[in-house]
MIKEVEX-427059 format. One line per 4 residues: their letters; for each residue x, y, z of N, C-alpha, C, O, CB. Coordinates in Angstrom, 3 decimals. Atoms other than C-alpha are relative to their C-alpha. Glycine has a CB too. Layout:
a> X:Y:Z:X:Y:Z:X:Y:Z:X:Y:Z:X:Y:Z; ...
This chain:
xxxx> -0.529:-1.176:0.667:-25.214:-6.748:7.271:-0.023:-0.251:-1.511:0.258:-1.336:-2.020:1.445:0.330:0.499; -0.019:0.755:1.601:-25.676:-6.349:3.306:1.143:-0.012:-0.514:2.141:0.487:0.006:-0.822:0.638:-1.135; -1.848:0.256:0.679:-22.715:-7.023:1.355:-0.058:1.505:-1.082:-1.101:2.114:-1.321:0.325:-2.147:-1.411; -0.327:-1.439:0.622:-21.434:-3.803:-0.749:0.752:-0.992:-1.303:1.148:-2.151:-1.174:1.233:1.377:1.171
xxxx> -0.734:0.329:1.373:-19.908:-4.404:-4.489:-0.014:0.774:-1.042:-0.967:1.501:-1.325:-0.393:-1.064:-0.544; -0.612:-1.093:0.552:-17.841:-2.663:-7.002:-0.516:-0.537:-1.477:0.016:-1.600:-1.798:1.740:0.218:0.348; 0.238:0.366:1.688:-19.229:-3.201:-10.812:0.883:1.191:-0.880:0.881:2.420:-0.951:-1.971:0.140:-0.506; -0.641:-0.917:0.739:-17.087:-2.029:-12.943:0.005:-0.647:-1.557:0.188:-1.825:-1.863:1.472:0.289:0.667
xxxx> 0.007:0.499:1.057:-17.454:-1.560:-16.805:1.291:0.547:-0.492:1.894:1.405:0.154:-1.182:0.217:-0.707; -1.518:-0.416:0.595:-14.164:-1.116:-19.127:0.304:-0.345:-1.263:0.237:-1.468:-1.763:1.124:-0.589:0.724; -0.455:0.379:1.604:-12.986:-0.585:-22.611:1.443:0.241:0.208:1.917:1.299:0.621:-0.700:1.059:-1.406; -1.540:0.282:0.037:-9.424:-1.556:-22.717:0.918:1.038:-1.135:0.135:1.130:-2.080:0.170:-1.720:-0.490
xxxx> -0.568:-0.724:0.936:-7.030:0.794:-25.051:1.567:-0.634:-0.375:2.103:-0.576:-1.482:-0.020:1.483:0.542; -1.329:0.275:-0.039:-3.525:-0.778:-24.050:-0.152:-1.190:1.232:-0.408:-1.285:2.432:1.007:1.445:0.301; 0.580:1.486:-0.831:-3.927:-4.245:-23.121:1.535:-0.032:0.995:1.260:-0.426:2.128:-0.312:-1.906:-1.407; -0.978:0.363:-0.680:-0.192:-4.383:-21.582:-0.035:0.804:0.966:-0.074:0.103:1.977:1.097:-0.077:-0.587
xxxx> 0.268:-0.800:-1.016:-0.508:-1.358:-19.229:-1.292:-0.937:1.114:-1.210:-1.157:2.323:-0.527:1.552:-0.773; 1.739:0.318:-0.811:-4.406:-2.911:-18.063:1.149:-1.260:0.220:1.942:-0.878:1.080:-2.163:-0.264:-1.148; -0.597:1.537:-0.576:-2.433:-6.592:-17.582:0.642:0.494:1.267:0.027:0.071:2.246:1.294:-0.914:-1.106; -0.994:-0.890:-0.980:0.403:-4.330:-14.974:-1.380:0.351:1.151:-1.537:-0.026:2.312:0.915:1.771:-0.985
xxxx> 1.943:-0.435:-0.712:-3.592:-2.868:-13.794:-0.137:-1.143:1.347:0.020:-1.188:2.567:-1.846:-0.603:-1.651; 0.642:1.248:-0.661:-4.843:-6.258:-13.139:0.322:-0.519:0.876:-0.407:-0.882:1.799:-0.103:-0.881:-0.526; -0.524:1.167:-1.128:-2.120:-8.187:-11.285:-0.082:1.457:1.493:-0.801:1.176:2.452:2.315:-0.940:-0.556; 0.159:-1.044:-1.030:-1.889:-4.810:-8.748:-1.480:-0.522:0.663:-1.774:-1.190:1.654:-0.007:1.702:-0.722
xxxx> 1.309:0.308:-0.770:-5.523:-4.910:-8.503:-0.195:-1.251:0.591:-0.400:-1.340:1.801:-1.095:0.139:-0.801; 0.173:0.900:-1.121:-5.836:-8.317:-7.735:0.777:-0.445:1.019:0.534:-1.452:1.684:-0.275:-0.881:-0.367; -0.304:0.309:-1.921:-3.767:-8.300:-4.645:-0.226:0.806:1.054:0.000:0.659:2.255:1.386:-0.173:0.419; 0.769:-1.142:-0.891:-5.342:-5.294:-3.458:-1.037:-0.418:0.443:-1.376:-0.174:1.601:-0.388:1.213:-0.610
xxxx> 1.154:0.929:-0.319:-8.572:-7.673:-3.886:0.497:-0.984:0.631:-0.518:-1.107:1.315:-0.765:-0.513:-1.092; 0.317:0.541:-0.550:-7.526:-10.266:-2.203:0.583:0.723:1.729:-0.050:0.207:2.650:0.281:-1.203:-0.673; 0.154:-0.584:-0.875:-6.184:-8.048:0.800:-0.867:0.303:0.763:-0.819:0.126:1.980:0.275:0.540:-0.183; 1.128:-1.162:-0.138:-9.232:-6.006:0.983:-1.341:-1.092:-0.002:-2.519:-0.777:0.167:-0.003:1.361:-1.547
xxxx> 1.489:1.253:-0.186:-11.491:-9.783:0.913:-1.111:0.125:-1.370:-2.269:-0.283:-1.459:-1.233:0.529:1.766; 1.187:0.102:0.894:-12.947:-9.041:-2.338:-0.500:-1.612:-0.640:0.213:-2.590:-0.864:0.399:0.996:-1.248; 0.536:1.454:0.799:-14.938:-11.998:-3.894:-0.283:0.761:-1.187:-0.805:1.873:-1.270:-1.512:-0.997:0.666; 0.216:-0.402:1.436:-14.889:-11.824:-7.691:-1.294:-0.996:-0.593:-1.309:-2.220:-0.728:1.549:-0.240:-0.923
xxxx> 0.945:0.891:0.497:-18.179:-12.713:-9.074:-0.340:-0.071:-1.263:-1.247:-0.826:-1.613:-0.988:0.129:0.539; 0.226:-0.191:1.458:-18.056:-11.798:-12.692:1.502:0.737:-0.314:2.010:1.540:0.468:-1.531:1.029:-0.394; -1.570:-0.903:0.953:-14.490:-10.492:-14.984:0.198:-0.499:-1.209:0.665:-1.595:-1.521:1.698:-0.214:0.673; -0.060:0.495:1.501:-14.601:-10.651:-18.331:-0.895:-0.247:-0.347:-1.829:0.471:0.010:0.632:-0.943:-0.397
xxxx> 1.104:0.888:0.351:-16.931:-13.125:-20.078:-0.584:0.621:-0.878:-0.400:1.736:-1.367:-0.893:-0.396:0.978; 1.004:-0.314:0.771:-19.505:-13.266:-21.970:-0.963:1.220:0.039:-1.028:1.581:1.214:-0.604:-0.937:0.078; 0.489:-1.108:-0.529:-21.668:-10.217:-22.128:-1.185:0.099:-1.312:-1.218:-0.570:-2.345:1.241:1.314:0.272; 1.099:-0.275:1.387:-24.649:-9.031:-24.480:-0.809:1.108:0.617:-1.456:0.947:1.652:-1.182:-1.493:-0.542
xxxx> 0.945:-0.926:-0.206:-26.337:-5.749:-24.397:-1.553:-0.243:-0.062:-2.208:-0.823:-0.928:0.307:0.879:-0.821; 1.737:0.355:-0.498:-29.922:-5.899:-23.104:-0.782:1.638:-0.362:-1.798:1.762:-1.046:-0.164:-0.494:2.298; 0.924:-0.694:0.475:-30.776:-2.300:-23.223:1.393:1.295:0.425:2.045:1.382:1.466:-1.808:-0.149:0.762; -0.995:-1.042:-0.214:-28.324:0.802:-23.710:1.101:-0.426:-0.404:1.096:-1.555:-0.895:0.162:0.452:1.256
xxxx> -1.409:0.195:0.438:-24.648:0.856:-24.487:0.852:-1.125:1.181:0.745:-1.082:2.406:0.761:1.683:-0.061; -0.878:0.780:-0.861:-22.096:-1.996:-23.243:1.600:0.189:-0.163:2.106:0.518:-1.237:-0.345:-1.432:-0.246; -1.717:-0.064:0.547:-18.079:-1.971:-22.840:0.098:-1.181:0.118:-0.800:-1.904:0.547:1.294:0.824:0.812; -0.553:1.517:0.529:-16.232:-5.070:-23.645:0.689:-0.761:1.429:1.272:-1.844:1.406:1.440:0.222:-1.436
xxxx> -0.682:0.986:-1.482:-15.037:-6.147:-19.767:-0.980:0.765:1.094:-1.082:1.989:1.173:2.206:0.308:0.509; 0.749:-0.090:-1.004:-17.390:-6.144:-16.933:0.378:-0.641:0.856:0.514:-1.861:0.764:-1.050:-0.197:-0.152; -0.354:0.758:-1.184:-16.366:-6.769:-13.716:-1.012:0.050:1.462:-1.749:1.031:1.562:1.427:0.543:0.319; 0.779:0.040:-0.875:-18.182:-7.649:-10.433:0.520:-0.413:1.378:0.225:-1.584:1.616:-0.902:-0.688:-0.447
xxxx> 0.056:0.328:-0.831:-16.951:-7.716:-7.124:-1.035:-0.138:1.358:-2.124:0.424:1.477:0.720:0.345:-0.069; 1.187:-0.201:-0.513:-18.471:-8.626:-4.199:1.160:0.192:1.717:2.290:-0.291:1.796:-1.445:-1.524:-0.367; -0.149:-0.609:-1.621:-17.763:-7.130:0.135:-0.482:-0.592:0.673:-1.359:-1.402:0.374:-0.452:1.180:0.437; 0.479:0.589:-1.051:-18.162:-8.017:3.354:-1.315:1.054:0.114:-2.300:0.757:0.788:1.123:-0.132:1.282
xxxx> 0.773:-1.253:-0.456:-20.144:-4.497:3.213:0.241:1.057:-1.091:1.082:1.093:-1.989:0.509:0.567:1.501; -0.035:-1.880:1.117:-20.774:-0.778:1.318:1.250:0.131:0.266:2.109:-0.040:-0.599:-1.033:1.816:0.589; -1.476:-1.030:-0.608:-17.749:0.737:3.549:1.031:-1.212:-0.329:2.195:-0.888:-0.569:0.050:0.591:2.186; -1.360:0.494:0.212:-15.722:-2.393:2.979:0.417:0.477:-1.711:1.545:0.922:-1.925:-0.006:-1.842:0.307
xxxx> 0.021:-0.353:1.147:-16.361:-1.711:-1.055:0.923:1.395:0.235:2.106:1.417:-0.102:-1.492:0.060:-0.573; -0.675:-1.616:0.175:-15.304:2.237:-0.497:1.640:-0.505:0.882:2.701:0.106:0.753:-1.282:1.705:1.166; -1.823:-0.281:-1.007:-12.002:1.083:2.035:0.488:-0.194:-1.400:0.866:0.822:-1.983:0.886:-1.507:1.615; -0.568:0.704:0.872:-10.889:-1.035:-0.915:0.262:1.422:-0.879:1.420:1.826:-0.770:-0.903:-1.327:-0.599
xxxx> 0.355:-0.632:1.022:-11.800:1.787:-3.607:1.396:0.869:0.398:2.445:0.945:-0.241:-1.622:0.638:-0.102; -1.042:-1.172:-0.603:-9.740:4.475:-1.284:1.365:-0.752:0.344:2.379:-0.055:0.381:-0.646:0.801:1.545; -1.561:0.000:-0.499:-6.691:2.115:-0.141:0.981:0.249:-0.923:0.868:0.322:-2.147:0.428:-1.259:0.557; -1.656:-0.604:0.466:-3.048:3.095:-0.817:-0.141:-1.432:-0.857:0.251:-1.081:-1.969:1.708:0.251:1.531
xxxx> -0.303:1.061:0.732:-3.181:-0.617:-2.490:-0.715:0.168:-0.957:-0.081:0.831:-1.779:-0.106:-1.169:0.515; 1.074:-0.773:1.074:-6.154:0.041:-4.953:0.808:0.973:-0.754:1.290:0.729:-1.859:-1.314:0.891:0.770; -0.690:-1.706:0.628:-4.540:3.711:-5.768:0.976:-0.596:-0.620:0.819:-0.354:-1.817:0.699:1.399:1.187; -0.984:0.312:0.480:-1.396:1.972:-6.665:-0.179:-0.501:-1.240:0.551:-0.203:-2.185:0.570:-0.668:0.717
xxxx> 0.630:0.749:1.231:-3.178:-0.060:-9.205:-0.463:0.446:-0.694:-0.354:0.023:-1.845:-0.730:-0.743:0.043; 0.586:-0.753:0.953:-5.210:2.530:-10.491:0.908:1.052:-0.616:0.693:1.380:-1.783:-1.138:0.574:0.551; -0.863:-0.720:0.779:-2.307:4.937:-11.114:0.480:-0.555:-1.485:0.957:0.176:-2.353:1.105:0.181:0.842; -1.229:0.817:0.582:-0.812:2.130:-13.316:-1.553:-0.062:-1.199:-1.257:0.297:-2.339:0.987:-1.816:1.100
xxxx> 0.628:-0.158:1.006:-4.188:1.906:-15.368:-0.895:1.079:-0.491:-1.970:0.854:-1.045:-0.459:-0.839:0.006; 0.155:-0.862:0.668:-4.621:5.337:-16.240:0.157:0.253:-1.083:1.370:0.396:-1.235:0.275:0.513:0.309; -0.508:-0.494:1.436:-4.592:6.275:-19.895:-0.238:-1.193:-0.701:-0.262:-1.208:-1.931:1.618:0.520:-0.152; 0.018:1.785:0.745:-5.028:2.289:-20.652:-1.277:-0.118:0.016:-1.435:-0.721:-1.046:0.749:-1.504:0.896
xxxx> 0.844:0.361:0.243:-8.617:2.004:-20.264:-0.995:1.453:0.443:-0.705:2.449:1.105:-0.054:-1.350:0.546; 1.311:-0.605:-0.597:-11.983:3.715:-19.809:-0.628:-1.058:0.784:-0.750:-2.278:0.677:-1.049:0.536:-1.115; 0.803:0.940:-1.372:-13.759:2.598:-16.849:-1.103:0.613:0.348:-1.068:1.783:-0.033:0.821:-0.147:1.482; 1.489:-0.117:-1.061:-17.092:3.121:-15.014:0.172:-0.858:0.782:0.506:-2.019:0.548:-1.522:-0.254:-0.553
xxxx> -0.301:0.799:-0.883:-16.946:2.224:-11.808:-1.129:0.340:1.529:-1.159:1.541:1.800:1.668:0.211:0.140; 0.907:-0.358:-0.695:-19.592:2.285:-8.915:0.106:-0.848:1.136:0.540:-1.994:1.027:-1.154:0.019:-0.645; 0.001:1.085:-1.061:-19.978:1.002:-5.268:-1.510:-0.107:0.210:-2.277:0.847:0.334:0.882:0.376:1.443; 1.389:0.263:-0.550:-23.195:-0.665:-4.485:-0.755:-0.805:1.203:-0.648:-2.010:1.429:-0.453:-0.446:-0.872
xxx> 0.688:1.053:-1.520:-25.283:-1.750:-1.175:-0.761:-0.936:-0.513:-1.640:-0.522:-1.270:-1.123:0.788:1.234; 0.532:1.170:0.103:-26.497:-5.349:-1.561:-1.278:0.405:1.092:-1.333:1.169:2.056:1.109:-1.300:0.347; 0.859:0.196:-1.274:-29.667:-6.094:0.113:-0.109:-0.731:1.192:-1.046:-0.520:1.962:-0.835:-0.232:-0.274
């Protein structure tokens, strides 16, 4: 089965709200089995526009990516970083 994963890019506005974000999210990730394969770091535009935090999880699967996206644990986390950051956020099928 291919593995599914959430890339998400993010410009931060209110770093203390996104911190409140983070710890939520990550116990929603480790609930939900995410593997974190990239957060933060180093970064360098290659071609087009970049935001300043890139994140990369990785799924057992697509649908495990979307449970995560949709659970009541997720939602909780994302309520809390509304208004604190811009995000792009996408689920993707591994091969």
């Amino acid at each position: 089965m291919a593995k599914g994963y959430i890339i998400a890019r993010v410009s931060i506005h209110d770093e203390e709200a996104y911190k409140a974000y983070a710890e939520l999210a990550r116990l929603a990730m480790e609930k939900h089995g995410a593997r974190i394969l990239a957060r933060g770091g180093r970064f360098t535009a290659l071609e087009g526009p970049c935001r300043p935090r890139n994140v990369i999880l990785e799924f057992e699967s697509f649908d495990a990516a979307v449970r995560y996206w949709n659970s009541s644990d997720y939602q909780t986390a994302r309520a809390r970083r509304l208004g604190a950051a811009d995000i792009e956020l996408c689920a993707v099928e591994g091969i």
